[in-house]
C-alpha positions, 0 to 999 in steps of 0.5 A, spaced: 500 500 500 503 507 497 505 511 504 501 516 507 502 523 504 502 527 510 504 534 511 505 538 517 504 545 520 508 547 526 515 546 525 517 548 532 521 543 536 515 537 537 513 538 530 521 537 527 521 530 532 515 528 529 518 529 522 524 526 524 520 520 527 515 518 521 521 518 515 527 515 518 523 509 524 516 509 521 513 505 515 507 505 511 507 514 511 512 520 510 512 527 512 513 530 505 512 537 506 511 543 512 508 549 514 508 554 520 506 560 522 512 564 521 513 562 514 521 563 514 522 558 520 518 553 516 522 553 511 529 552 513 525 546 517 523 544 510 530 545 506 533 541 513 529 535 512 529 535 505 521 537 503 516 541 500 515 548 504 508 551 504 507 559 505 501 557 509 498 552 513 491 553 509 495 551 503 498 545 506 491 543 509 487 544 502 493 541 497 491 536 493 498 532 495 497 532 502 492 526 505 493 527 512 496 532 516 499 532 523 497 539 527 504 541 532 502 548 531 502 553 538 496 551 542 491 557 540 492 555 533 490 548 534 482 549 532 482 553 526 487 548 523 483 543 526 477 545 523 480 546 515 482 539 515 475 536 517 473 541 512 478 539 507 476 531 509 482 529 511 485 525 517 489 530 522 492 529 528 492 534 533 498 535 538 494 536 546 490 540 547 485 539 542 485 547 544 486 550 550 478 552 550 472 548 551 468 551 547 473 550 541 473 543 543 465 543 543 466 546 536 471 541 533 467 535 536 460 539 532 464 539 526 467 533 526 460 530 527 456 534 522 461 531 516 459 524 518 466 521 518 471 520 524 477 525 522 480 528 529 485 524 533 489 527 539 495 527 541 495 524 548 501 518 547 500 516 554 496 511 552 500 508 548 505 507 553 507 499 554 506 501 562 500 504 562 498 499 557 501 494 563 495 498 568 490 498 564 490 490 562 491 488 570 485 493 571 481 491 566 482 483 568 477 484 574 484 479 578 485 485 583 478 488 585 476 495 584 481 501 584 480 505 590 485 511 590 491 513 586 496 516 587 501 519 581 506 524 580 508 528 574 515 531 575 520 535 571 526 538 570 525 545 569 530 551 569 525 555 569 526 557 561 520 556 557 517 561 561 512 557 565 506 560 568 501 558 576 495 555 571 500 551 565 500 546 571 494 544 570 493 546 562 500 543 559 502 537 564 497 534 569 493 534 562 496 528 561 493 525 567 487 527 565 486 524 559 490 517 561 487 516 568 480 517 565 482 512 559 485 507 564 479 507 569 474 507 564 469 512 566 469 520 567 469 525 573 465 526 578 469 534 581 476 536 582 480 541 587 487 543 586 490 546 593 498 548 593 502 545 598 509 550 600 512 552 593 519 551 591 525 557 591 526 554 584 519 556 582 520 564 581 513 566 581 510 560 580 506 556 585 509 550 584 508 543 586 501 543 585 496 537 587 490 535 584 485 531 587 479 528 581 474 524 584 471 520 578 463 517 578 463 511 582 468 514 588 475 513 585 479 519 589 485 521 585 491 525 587 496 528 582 501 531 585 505 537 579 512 538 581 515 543 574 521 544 578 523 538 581 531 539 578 532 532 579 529 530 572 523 528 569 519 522 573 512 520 572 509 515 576 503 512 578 500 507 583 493 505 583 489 501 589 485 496 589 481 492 594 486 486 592 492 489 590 496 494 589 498 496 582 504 501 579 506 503 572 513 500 570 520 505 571 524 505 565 528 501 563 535 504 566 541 500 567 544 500 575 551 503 575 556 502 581 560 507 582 564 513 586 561 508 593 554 507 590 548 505 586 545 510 581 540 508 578 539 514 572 532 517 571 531 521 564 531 528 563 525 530 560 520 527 556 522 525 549 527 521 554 521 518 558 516 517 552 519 515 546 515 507 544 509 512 546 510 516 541 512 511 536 507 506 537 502 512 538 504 515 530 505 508 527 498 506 529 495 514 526 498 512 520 495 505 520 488 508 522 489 513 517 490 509 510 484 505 512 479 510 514 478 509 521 480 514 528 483 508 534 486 513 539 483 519 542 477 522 539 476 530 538 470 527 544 476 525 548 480 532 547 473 535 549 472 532 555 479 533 557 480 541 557 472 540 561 476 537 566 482 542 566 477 548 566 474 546 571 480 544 575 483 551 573 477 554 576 478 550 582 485 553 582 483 560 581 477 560 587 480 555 592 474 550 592 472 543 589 468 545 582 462 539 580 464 536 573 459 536 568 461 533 562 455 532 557 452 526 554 456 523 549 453 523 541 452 517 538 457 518 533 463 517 538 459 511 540 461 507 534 
């Protein structure tokens, strides 16, 4: 079967990895051209990887050549490329967030809907983690009871160098657990708090660590604990309680090292060191799905839902109080 002609808009830092990614260790797609709001920049992407430039993202999205398109774009430009492509009728996968509102969110889903035809995945690569495939195999096999109580953490390393904000906690990283918490137990949440314990001297002006708590619908309590500034390296862990047993996501997979009187066993630094089969089992199965006419992963519903859940846990941040969840009834067509 001929590759996927797939083309790109937003050649910043994940974009050019996923590039990199598709051409040189996937089969069955190739990235063959790029577009980026900053027209200059996408086109010295291009001339680096060997592939065409487009002035605009617009003309990528409705070129004749591109069958599907990959969105990595800034967070606000995510929906209006989105939309183009389901107007275009092609497959896209969107980096998260879907976008950063729950009303552009609410917009996609309706368009997506109104075309009659599965379109949108979004890009929470948690899911195809093998730990996390790990928990949701042992959860879903009924072995260890119901889970009860969770408790994650999602730690990075981080010089302050990106410009990290209070409210990105909840909107950029804890996001994450979101979407994969949600995905692992199989059911929505019921109200989320978020409370700041002392904040760290590496912090800046941001309140960091944050806690989340999430309660879903049939009680499960969550408790996800950001920490931005950790400045010992990128650590993500989850550990879930059930009435039979105890359950915990994998550590990669680092060698131990004796040296210097001790045993170091190394963590990873930061995301794309933590996360890489995520991303290209995540990619292999998009391209797979794509030249077959389906959506596998997360759907535009699944991006929805999640920015209703950061709002509203962004709102209880901001106010200090427990805030209800209310995520509307799910259309019959992402019932299928």
């Amino acid at each position: 079967m001929a590759e996927l002609k797939i083309g790109l808009v937003g050649t910043g830092t994940i974009g050019r990895t996923h590039i990199e990614r598709i051409n040189t260790r996937l089969q069955g797609g190739r990235v063959i051209a790029c577009a980026d709001v900053n027209k200059d920049f996408g086109k010295s992407v291009a001339d680096k990887f060997g592939i065409r430039a487009f002035d605009t993202p617009e003309e990528l999205i409705h070129d004749s050549e591109i069958e599907a398109v990959i969105v990595t774009a800034a967070d606000a430009w995510h929906a209006p490329f989105v939309l183009e492509a389901i107007k275009a009728g092609k497959p896209v996968f969107c980096e998260k967030p879907l976008s950063p509102t729950p009303e552009l969110c609410k917009e996609i889903v309706e368009a997506e809907v109104a075309g009659g035809k599965h379109l949108v995945q979004v890009g929470f690569m948690r899911r195809y983690d093998p730990g996390y495939g790990q928990l949701k195999s042992l959860i879903e096999s009924g072995k260890y009871g119901a889970p009860l109580v969770l408790h994650c953490c999602h730690h990075n390393y981080d010089d302050g160098g990106i410009g990290w904000k209070t409210p990105m906690s909840v909107e950029n990283s804890m996001i994450h657990e979101i979407d994969c918490l949600r995905w692992l137990l199989g059911e929505d949440y019921a109200k989320v708090d978020v409370v700041f314990p002392r904040s760290s001297r590496n912090a800046g002006d941001c309140k960091d660590p944050q806690i989340m708590h999430l309660t879903t619908k049939s009680g499960t309590y969550i408790e996800v604990e950001s920490f931005v500034f950790s400045h010992y390296g990128y650590d993500v862990r989850c550990e879930i309680v059930c009435e039979e047993g105890v359950l915990n996501l994998p550590e990669p997979p680092y060698a131990m090292v004796r040296t210097n009187d001790a045993r170091v066993t190394p963590i990873c630094h930061d995301w794309s060191e933590r996360f890489p089969e995520a991303y290209n089992i995540e990619f292999q199965n998009w391209i797979n799905a794509s030249k077959e006419g389906r959506v596998d992963g997360p759907t535009a519903w699944d991006g929805y839902v999640a920015q209703i859940a950061a709002g509203c846990a962004s709102k209880a941040r901001d106010t200090g109080v427990s805030v209800d969840i209310d995520i509307p009834e799910m259309p019959e067509f992402y019932q299928k």
